[in-house]
VMD Tcl script that draws the C-alpha trace (Angstrom):
set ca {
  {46.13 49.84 -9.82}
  {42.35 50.88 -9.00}
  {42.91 50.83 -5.22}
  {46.03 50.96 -3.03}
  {46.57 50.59 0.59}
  {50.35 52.08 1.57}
  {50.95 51.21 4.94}
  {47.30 53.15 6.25}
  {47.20 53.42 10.36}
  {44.52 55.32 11.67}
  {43.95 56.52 15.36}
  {41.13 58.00 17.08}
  {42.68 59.38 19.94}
  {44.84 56.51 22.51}
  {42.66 54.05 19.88}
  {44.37 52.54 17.15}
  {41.93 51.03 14.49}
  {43.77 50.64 11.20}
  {47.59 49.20 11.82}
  {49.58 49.63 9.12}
  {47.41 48.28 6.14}
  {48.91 47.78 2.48}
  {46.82 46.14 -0.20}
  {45.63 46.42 -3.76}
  {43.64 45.43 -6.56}
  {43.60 46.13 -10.19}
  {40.86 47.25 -12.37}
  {38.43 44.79 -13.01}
  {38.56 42.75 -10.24}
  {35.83 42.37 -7.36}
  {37.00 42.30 -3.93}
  {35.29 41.13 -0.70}
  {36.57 43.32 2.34}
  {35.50 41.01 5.27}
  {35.64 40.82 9.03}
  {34.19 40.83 12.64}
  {32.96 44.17 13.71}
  {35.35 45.94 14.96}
  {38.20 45.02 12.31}
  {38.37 48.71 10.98}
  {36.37 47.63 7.54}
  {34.27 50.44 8.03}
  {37.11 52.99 8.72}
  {39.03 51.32 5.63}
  {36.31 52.37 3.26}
  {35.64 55.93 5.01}
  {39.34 56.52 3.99}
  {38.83 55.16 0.50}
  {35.90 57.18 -0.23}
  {37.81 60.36 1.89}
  {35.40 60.94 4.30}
  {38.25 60.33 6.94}
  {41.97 61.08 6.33}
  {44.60 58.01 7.47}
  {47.07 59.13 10.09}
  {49.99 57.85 8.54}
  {50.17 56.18 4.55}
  {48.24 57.03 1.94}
  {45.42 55.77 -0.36}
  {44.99 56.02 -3.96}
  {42.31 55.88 -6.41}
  {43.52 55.14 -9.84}
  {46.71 56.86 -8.88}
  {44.78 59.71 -7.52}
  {44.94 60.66 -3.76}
  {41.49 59.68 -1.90}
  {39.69 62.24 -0.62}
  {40.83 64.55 -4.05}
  {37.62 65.55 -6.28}
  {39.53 63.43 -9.02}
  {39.09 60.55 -6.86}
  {35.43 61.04 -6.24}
  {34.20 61.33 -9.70}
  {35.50 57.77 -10.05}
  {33.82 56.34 -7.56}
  {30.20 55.15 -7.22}
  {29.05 53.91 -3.79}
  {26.15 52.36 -2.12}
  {26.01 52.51 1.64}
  {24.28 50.45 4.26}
  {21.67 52.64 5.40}
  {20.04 54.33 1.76}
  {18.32 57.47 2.63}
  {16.48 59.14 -0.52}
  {14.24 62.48 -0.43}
  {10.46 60.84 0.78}
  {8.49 63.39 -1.81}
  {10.82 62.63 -4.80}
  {9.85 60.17 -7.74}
  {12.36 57.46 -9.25}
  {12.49 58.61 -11.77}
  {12.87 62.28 -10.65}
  {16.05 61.68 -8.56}
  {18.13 59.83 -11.45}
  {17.38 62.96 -13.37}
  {18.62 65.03 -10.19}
  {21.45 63.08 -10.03}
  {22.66 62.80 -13.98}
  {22.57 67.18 -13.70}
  {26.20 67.13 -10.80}
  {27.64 64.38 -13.60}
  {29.81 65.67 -16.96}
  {28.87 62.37 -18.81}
  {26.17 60.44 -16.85}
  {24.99 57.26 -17.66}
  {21.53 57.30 -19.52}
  {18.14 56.96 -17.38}
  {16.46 55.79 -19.37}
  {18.96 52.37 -19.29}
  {19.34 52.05 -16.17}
  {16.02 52.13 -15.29}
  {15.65 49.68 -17.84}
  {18.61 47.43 -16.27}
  {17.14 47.59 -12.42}
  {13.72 47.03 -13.68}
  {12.50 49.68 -12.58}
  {9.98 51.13 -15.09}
  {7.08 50.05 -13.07}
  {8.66 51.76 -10.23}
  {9.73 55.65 -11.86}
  {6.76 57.50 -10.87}
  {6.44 56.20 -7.75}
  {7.41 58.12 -4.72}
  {10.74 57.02 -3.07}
  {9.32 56.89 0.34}
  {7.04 54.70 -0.44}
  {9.18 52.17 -1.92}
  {10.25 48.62 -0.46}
  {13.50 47.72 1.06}
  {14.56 45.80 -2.05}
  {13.52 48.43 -4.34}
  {15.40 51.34 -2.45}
  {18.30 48.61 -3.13}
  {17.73 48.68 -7.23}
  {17.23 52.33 -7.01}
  {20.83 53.06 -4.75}
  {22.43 50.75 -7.61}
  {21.17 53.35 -10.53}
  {22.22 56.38 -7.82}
  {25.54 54.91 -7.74}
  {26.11 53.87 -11.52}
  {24.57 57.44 -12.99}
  {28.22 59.03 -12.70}
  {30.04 56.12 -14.63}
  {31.80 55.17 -12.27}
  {35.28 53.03 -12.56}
  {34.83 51.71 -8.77}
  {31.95 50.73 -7.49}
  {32.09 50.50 -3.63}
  {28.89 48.49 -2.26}
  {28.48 48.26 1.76}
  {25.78 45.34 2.49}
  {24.38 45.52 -0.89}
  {21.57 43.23 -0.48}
  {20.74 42.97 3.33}
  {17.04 42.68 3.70}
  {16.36 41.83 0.08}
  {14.28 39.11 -1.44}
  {15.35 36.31 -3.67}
  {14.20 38.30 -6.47}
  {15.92 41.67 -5.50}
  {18.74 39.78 -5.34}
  {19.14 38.13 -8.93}
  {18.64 41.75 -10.51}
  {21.45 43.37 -8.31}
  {23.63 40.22 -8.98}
  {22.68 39.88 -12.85}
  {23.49 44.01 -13.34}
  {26.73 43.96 -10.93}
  {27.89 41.09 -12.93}
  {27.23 42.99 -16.45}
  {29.34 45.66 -15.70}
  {32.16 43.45 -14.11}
  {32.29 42.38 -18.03}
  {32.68 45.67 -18.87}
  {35.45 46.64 -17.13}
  {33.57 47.96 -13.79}
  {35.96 47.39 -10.37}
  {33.78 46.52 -7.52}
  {34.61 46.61 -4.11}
  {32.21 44.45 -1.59}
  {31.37 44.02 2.09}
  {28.83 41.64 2.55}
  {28.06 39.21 5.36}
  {26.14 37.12 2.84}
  {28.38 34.13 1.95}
  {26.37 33.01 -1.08}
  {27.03 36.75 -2.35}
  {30.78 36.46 -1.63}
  {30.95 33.51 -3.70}
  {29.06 33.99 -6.28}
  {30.94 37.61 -7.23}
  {34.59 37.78 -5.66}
  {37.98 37.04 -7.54}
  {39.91 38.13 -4.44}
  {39.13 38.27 -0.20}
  {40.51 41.03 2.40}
  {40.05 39.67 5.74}
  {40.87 42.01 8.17}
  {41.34 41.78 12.26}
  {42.03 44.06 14.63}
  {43.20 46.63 12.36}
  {45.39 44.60 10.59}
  {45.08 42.54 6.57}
  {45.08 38.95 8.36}
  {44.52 37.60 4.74}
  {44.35 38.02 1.23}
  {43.67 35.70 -1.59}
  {41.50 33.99 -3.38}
  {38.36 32.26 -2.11}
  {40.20 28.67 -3.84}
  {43.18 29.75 -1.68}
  {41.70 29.95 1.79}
  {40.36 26.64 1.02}
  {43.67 25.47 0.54}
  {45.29 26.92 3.54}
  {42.47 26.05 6.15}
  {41.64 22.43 4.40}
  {38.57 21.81 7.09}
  {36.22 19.18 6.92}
  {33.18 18.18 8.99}
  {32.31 14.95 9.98}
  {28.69 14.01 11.27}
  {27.57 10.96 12.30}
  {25.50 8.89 14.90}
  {26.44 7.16 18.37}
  {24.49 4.18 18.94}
  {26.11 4.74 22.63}
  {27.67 7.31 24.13}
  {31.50 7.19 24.44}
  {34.13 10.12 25.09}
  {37.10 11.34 22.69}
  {40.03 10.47 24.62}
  {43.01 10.32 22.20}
  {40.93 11.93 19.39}
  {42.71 14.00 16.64}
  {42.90 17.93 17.14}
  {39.62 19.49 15.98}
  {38.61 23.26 16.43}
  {34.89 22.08 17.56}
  {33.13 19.13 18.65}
  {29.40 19.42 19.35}
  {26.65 16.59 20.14}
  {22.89 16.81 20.20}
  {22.26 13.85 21.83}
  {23.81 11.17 19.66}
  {24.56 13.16 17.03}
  {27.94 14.20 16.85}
  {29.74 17.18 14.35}
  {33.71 17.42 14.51}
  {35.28 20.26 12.27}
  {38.70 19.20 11.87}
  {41.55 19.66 9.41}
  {42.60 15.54 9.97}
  {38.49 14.57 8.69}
  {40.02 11.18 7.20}
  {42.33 11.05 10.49}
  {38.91 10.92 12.47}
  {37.85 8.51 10.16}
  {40.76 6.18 11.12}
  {40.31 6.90 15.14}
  {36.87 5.85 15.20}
  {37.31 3.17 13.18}
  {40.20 1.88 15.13}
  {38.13 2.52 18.62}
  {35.49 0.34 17.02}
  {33.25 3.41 18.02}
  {29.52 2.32 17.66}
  {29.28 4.66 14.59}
  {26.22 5.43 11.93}
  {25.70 6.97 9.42}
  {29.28 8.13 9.30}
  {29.40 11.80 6.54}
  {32.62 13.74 5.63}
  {32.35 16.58 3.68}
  {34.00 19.70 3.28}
  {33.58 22.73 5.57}
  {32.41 26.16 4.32}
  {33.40 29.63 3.39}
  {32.56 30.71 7.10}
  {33.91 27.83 8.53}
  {37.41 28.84 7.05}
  {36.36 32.17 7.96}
  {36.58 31.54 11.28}
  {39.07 29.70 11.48}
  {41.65 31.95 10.01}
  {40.50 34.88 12.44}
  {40.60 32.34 15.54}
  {44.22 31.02 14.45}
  {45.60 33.94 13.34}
  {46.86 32.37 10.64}
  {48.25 34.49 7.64}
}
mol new
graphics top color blue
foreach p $ca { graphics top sphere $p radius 0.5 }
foreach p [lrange $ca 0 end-1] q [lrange $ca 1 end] { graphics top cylinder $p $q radius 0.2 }
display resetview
């Protein structure tokens, strides 16, 4: 396995933030770690990367304990908030960075791969938010790594920031790369993930497939158009009903049941839609529900 979870609590004094987590994932795979703030993501992946120590279990990194220098030099990471010396050129800190590495990855390529040729003599602190991004990518591939751990890889970045991150992060998937995501961009998580970790309060409220939580929360919304307006006495169960004026939504897991009510109310309907619900959507209503 690249990563595994054995039973991991973690306290911060009376505070428990990590309950008793298990999970893993092979090599290969990329892995969305989602939830609300305050789920313990962010703890999770301190532990991983052994900047914190779990209270009780234990985490391993291709069989090696977290935290141990032979779990570091497997690792690449990008966090959140990329700081990067202000004086220092692009190319300059790749070249820093390939001297703490026993076989780094060539500079020369991966400035090539994060197109950022144009870019290698220019002064980090000068650079945009979306080229910081490319540059963190090379910082974290120069070690050849076999996990990858990205935190918010491409908040703040433009559309074009965003196919080079996605078009390189995909290349070395192919090749064998594990990648480990937290992302509140949706589109990202689709796009990349073979697996979802939801977690709340502390605990692994699901895991599976995005085709899976599709499956188990089966939501649909309806929208449609009141030529009057009538309440929805009787209605079928639905987690959320809004109307803007005579518009009406209804995300429901009976969509076709709906269908039926209205239609048997002889509800002054138009322009009656039924489609299926999102990623977030089922997002939500997992952590709402509960339901594992």
């Amino acid at each position: 396995m690249a990563v595994r979870f054995d039973r991991v609590s973690k306290k911060f004094g009376a505070t428990l933030v990590l309950n008793e987590v298990s999970f893993s994932f092979a090599k290969g795979e990329v892995v969305s770690l989602l939830g609300p703030n305050g789920a313990g993501k962010s703890t999770a992946l301190q532990i991983l990367l052994g900047l914190r120590r779990p209270t009780t279990g234990s985490v391993t990194v291709f069989g090696e304990p977290a935290g141990s220098l032979a779990a570091k030099t497997k690792i690449g990471v990008t966090p959140q908030d990329l700081q990067f010396p202000g004086p220092m050129r692009v190319r300059e800190i790749l070249d820093f960075l390939a001297g703490f590495h026993a076989s780094p990855r060539s500079v020369p390529e991966l400035i090539e791969l994060l197109e950022l040729g144009t870019l290698q003599d220019r002064k980090s602190g000068v650079l945009s938010g979306g080229e910081r991004r490319r540059l963190g990518l090379a910082a974290a591939l120069i070690g050849n790594p076999e996990l990858l751990v990205l935190d918010e890889p491409t908040t703040g970045l433009d559309l074009d920031s965003k196919k080079i991150l996605w078009a390189t992060l995909k290349r070395e998937v192919q090749k064998g790369l594990t990648l480990l995501l937290t992302s509140h961009d949706l589109q990202e998580i689709q796009a990349m993930t073979d697996r979802v970790l939801l977690l709340a309060k502390g605990r692994v409220l699901y895991e599976g497939s995005l085709a899976q939580i599709h499956e188990r929360v089966n939501l649909q919304r309806l929208r449609f158009d009141l030529s009057q307006t009538i309440d929805f006495t009787g209605a079928p169960p639905a987690f959320e009903i809004t109307r803007e004026g005579l518009e009406v939504q209804v995300l429901t897991e009976q969509g076709w049941n709906w269908v039926r009510y209205l239609a048997q109310r002889e509800a002054p309907v138009l322009d009656l839609q039924v489609a299926d619900a999102g990623l977030e959507e089922a997002l939500d209503v997992l952590l709402e529900t509960g339901r594992a």
